[in-house]
ROVEX-992403 format. One record per residue: chain; z negated, y, x of N, C-alpha, C, O in turn; residue number from 1; residue in one letter. Coordinates in Angstrom, 2 decimals. Atoms other than C-alpha are relative to their C-alpha. Layout:
// residues N
+-----+---------+---------+---------+---------+---------+---------+---------+---------+---------+---------+---------+---------+-----+------+
: mol :     n_Z :     n_Y :     n_X :    ca_Z :    ca_Y :    ca_X :     c_Z :     c_Y :     c_X :     o_Z :     o_Y :     o_X : seq : type :
+-----+---------+---------+---------+---------+---------+---------+---------+---------+---------+---------+---------+---------+-----+------+
:   A :       Z :       Y :       X :       Z :       Y :       X :       Z :       Y :       X :       Z :       Y :       X : NUM :    A :
...
+-----+---------+---------+---------+---------+---------+---------+---------+---------+---------+---------+---------+---------+-----+------+
This chain:
// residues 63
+-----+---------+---------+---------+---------+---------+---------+---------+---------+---------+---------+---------+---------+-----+------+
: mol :     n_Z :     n_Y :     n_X :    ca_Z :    ca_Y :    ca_X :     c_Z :     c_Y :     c_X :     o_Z :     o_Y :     o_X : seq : type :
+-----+---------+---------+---------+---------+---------+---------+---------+---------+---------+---------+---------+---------+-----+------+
:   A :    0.68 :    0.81 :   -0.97 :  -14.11 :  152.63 :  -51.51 :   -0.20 :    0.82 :    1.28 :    0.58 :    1.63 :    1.78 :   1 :    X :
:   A :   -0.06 :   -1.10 :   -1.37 :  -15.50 :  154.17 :  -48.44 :   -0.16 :   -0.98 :    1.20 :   -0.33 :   -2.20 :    1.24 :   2 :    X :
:   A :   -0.44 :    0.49 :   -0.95 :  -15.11 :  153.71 :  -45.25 :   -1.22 :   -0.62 :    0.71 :   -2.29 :   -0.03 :    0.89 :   3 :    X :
:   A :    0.69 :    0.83 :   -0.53 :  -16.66 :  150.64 :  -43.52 :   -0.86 :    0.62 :    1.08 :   -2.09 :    0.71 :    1.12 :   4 :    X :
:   A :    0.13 :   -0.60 :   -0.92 :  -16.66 :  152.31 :  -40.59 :   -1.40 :    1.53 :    0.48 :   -2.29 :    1.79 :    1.29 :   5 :    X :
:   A :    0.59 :   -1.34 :    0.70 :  -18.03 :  155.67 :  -41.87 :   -1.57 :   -0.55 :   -0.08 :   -2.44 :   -0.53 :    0.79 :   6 :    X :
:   A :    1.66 :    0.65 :   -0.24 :  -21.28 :  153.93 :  -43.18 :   -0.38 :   -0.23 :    0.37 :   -1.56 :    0.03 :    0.12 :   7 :    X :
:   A :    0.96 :    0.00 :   -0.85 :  -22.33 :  152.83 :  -40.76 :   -0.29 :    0.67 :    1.59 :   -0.85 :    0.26 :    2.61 :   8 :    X :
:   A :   -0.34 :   -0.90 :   -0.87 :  -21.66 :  155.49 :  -38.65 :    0.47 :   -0.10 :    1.70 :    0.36 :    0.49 :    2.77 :   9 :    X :
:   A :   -0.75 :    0.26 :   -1.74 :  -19.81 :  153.88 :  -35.87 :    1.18 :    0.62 :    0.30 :    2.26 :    0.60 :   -0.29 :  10 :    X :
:   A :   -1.42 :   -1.11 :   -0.31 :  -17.66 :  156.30 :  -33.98 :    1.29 :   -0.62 :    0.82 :    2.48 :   -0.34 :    0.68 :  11 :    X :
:   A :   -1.61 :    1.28 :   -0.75 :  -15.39 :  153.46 :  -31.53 :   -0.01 :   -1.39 :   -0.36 :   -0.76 :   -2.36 :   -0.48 :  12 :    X :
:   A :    0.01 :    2.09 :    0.43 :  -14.35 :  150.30 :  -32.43 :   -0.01 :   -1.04 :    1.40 :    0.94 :   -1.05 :    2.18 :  13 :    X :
:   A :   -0.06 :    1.14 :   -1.40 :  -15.04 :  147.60 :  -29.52 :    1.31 :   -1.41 :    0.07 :    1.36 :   -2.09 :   -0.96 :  14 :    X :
:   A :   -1.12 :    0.67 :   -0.02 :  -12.03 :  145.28 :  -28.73 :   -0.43 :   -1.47 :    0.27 :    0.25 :   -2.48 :    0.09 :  15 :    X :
:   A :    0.53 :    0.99 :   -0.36 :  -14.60 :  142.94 :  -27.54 :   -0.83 :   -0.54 :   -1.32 :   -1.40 :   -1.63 :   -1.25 :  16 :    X :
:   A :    0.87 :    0.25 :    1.31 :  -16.33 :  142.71 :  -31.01 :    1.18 :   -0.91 :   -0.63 :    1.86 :   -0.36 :   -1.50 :  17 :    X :
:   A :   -0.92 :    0.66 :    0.85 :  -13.94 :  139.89 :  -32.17 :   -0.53 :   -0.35 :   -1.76 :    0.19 :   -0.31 :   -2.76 :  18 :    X :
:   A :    0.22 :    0.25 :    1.07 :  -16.28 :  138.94 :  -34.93 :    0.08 :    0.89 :   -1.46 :    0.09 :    0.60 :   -2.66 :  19 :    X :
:   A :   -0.51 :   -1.23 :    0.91 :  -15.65 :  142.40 :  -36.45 :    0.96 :    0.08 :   -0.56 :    1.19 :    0.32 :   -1.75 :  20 :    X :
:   A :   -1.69 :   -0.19 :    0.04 :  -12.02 :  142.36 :  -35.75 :    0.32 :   -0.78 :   -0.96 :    1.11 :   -0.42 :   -1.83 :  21 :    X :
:   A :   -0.89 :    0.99 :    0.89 :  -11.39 :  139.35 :  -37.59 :   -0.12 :    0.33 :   -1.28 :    0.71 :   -0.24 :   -1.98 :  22 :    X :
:   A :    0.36 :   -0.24 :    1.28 :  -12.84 :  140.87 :  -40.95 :    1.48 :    0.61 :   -0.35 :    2.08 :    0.44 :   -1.41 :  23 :    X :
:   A :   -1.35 :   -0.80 :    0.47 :   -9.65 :  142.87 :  -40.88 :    1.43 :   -0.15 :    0.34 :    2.33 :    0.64 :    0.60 :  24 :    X :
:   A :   -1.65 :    0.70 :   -0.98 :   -6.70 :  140.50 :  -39.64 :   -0.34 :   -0.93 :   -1.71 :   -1.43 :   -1.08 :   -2.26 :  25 :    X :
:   A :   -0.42 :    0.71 :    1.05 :   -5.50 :  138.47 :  -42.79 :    0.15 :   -1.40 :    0.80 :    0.36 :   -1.60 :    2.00 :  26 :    X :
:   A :   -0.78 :    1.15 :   -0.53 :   -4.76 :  134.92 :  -42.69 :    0.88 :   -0.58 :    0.74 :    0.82 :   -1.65 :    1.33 :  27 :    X :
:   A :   -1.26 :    0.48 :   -0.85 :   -1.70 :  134.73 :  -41.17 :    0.15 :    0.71 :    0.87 :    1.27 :    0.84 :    1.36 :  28 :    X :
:   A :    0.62 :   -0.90 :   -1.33 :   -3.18 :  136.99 :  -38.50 :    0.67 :    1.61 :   -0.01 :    1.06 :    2.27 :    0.95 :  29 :    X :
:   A :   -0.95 :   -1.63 :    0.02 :   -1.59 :  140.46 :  -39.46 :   -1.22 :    0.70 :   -0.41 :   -2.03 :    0.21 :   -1.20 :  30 :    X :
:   A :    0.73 :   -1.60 :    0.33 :   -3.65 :  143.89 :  -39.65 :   -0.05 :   -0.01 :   -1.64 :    0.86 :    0.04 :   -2.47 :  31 :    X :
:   A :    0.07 :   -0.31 :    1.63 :   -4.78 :  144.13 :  -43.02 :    0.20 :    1.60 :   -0.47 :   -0.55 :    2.42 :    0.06 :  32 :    X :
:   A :   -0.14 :   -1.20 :   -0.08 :   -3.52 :  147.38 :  -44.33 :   -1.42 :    0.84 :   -0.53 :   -2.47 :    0.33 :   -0.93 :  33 :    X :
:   A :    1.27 :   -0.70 :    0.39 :   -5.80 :  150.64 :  -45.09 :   -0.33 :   -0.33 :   -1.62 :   -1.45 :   -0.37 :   -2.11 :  34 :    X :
:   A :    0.43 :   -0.22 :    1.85 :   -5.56 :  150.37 :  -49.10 :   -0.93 :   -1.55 :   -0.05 :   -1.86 :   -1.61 :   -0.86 :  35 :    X :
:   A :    1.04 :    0.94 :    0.05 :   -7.23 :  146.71 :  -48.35 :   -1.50 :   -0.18 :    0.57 :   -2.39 :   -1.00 :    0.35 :  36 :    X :
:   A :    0.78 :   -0.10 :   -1.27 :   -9.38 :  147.77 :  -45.68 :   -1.10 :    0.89 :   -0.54 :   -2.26 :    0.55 :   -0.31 :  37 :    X :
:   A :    0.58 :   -1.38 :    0.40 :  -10.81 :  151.30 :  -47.43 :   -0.24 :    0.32 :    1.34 :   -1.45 :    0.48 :    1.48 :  38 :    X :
:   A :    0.27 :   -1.07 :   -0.77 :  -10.76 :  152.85 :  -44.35 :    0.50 :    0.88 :    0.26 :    1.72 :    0.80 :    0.09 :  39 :    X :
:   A :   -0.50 :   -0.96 :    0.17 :  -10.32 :  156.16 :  -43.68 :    0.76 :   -0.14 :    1.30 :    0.34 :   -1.00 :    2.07 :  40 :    X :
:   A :   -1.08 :    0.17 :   -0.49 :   -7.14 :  156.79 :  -41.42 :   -0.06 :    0.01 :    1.31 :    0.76 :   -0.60 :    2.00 :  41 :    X :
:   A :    0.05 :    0.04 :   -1.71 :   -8.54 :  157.70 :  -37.74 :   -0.82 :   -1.54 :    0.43 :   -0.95 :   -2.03 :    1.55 :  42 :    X :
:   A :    0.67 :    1.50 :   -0.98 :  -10.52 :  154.14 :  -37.67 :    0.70 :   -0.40 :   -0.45 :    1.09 :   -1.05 :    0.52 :  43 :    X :
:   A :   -1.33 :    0.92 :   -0.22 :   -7.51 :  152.43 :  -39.02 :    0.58 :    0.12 :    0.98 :    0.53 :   -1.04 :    1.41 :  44 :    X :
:   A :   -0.70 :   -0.73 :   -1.17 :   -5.51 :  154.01 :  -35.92 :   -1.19 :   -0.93 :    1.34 :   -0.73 :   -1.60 :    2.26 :  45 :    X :
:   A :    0.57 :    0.10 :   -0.94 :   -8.73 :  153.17 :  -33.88 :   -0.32 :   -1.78 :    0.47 :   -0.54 :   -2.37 :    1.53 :  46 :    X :
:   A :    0.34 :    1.46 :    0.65 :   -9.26 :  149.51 :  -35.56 :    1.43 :   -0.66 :    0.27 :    1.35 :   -1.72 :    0.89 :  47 :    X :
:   A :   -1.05 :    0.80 :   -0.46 :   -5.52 :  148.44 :  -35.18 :    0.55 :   -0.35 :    2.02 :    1.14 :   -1.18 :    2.71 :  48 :    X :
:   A :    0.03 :   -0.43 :   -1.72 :   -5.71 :  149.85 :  -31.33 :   -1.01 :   -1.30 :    0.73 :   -0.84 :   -1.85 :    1.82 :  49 :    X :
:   A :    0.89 :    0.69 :   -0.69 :   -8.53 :  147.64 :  -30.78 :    0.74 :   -1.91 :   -0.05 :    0.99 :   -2.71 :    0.85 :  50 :    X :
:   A :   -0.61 :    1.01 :    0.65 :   -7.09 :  144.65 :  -32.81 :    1.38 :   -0.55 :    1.34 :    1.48 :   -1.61 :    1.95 :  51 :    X :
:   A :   -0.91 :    0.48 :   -0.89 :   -3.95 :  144.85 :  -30.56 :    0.05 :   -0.26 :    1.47 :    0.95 :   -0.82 :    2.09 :  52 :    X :
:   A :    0.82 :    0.10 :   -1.16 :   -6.12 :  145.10 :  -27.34 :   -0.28 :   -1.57 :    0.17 :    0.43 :   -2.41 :    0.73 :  53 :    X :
:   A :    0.63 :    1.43 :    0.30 :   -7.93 :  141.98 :  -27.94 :    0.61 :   -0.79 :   -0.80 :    0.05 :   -1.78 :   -1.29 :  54 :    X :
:   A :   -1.20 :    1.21 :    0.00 :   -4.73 :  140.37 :  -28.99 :    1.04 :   -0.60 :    1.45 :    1.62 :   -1.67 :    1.62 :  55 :    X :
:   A :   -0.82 :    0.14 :   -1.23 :   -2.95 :  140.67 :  -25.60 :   -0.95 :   -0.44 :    1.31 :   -0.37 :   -0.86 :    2.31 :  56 :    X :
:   A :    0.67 :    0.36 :   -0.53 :   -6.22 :  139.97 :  -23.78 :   -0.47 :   -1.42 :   -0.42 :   -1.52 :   -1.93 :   -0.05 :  57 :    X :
:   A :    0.17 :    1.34 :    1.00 :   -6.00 :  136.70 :  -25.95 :   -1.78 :   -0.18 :   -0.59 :   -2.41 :   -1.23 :   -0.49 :  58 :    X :
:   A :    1.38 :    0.07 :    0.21 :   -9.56 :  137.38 :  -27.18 :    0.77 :   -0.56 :   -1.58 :    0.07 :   -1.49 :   -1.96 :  59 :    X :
:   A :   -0.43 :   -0.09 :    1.18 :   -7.42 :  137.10 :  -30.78 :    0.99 :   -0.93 :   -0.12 :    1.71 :   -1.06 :    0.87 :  60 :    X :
:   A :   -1.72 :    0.69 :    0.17 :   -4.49 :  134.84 :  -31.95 :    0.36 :    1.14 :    0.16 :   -0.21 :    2.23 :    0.23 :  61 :    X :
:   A :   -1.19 :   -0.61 :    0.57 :   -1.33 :  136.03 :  -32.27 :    0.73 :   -0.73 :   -1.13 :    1.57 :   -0.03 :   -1.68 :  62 :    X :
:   A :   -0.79 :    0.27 :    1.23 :    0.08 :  133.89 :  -35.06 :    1.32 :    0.21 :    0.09 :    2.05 :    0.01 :   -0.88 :  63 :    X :
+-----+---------+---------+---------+---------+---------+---------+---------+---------+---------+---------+---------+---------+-----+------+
């Protein structure tokens, strides 16, 4: 699987893009890992960064 990210050649993830974010928060609001995600390892890093941004700015649950 390749990377979401990759295809469509977006180089930062936005913290403000919640509708993005949520594709990759599970149900019970946790980071979905990479082997579910297919992404390759610097936008996981860049994607959980954002995720936890726009959790503390309450743009996100916390669960």
């Amino acid at each position: 699987m390749a990377c979401y990210f990759c295809q469509r050649n977006i180089k930062e993830i936005d913290f403000k893009n919640t509708e993005l974010l949520q594709k990759f928060i599970s149900g019970l609001g946790k980071i979905r890992p990479k082997k579910r995600t297919g992404g390759c390892a610097s936008h996981q890093r860049k994607l959980a960064k954002a995720i936890k941004r726009a959790r503390n700015l309450g743009l996100l649950p916390i669960k």
